[in-house]
N, C-alpha and C positions, 0 to 999 in steps of 0.2 A: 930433555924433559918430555914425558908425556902430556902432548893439548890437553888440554881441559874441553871436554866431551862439552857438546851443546846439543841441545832439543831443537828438534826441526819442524815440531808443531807449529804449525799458523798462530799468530796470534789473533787474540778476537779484538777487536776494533769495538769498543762500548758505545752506545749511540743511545740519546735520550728516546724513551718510548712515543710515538707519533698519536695522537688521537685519531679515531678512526674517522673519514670524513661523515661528515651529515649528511643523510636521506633525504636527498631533493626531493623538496613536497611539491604534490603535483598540484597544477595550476588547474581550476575549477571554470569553464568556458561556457558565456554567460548569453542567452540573445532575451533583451529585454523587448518586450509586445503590451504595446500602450499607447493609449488614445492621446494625449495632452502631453508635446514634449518638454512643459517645466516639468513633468512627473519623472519623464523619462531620464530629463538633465541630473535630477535629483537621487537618481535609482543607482545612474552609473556614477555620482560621485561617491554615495554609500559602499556602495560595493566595490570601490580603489582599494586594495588590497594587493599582497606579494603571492597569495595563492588565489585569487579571484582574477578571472579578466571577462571585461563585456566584449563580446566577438562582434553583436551588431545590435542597431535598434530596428525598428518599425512602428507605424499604428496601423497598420491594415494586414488579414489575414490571408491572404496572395501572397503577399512578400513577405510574411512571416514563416510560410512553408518553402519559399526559394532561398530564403537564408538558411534556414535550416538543412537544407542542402546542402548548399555552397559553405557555409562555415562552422559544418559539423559543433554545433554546440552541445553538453553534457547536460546546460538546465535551460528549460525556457521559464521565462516570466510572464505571465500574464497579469494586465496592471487592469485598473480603473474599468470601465465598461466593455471592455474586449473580455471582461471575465464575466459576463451574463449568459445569453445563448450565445453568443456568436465564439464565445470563448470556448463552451462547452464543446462547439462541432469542432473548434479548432484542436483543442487539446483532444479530441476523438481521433480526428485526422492524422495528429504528429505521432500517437502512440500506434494506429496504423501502418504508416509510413517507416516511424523511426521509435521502435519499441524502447532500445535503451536510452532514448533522451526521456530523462527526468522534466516535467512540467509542474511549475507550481501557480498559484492563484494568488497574487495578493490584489484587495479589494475591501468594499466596505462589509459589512456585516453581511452574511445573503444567509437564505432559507435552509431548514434542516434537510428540503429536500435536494435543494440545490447543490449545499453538500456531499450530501450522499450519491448523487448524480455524478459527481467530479470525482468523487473516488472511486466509485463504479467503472467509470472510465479509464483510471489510469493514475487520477491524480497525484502527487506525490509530495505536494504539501498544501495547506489551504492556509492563509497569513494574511493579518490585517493592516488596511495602509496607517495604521497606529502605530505599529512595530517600530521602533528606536533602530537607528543605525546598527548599534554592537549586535543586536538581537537578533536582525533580516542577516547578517554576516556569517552567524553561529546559526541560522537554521538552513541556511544554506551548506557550509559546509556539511550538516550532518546529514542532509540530502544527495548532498555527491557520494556521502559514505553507502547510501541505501538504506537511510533511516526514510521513513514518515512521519511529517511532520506537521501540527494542524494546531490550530489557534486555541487554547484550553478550553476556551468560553466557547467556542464553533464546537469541541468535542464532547463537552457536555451535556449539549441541545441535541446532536447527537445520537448521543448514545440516550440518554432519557427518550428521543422518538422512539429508536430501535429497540428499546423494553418496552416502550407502551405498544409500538407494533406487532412483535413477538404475542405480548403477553393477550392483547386482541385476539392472536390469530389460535392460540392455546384453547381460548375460553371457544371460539366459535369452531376447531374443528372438539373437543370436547365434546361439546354441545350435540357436535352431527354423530359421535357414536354411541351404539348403543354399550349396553353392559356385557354382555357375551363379546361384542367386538373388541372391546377395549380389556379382555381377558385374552381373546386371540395376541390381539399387539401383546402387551404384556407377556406370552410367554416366544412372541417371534423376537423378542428384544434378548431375552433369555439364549437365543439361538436354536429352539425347538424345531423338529422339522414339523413339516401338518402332519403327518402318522403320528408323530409324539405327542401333540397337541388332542389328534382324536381321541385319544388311548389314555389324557391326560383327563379330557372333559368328558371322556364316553359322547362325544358326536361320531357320526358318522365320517369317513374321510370327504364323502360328498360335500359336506354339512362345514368341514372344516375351509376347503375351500372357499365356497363360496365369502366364508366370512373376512377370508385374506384376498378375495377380489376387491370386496365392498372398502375395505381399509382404507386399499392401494388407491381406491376411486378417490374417497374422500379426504386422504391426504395430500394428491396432486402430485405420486410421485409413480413409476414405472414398474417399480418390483417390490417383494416381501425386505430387502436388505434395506431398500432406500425408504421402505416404510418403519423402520425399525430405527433407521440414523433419525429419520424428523423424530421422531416419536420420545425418545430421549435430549434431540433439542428444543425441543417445547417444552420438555417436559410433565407431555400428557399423560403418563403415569407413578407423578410424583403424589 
């Protein structure tokens, strides 16, 4: 009798499908800077977390810049009165020193200029010692993401300064040009060159000049382009 032929294919071995594992989330590296260490007690048990860790504490700004050294943290905290001036130089100095550490403010209420002060600098969130546990947790993470973050009621006061300061400095360079000038702007905004501008007003090109010197004086800025960007953030010829 002829054997009976067999296949010499592998067989496949069936195996239940493996989930893929989880993306270790990265752990958020915390140096907390404050005056009062029940604050401080209280900051780092807030922020006990599986993607949070506090690296170090302090209440003085010496050894808040040698920590920051030595244990490379991602956020600094500045708590209670280390966030007045002495916090402002500080948070100047770490974003000096160490650009990509993120520094936040949490403190009591402070001034719109103070604010604006702190962001000018570097700041990276501005947060009140009100904030509830979950809340300081969830604004931190989105700070390690490279969000900014700031108190609503802080960015309110704000931004209402920064349109009454804008809108102040509208009316007052306004104010300093005359009508011919603020036809010059208007067609530098256009992207006109001064020949176009002569040819457009019948000035002279002498005449056109001078009137894009005076602009550039009194809007405080270097040349015809940068006198053309302020000019449309003002909105001085709206």
């Amino acid at each position: 009798m002829v054997p009976e032929s067999r296949s010499h294919a592998p067989e496949l071995a069936l195996t239940a499908e493996r989930p893929a594992p989880k993306a270790r989330r990265r752990v958020v590296r915390i140096l907390i800077v404050c005056d009062y260490p029940v604050l401080r007690l209280g900051l780092r048990a807030i922020l006990k977390a599986p993607d949070l860790r506090v690296v170090g504490e302090t209440a003085t700004r010496e050894e808040a810049l040698s920590l920051v050294e030595s244990r490379n943290p991602d956020i600094v905290l500045l708590g209670c009165r280390v966030a007045g001036e002495e916090g402002l130089d500080l948070l100047a100095r770490i974003k000096r020193g160490w650009p990509r550490v993120s520094v936040v403010i949490v403190t009591i209420p402070g001034s719109d200029i103070q604010v604006s002060r702190a962001l000018a600098l570097g700041c990276s969130g501005y947060l009140l010692e009100t904030l509830d546990g979950p809340a300081l947790r969830k604004a931190i993470r989105a700070i390690a993401r490279g969000e900014c973050v700031i108190e609503p009621g802080l960015l309110r006061g704000l931004l209402t300064g920064l349109t009454r300061e804008v809108g102040t400095r509208r009316a007052q360079v306004s104010r300093e040009l005359t009508a011919p000038e603020r036809e010059v702007l208007r067609l530098i905004t256009e992207g006109q060159t001064n020949r176009q501008i002569a040819q457009r007003l019948r000035y002279s090109l002498g005449t056109v000049k001078d009137y894009v010197q005076r602009i550039i004086e009194k809007l405080g800025v270097s040349d015809r382009t940068q006198a053309a960007v302020k000019a449309v953030r003002l909105g001085l010829l709206d």
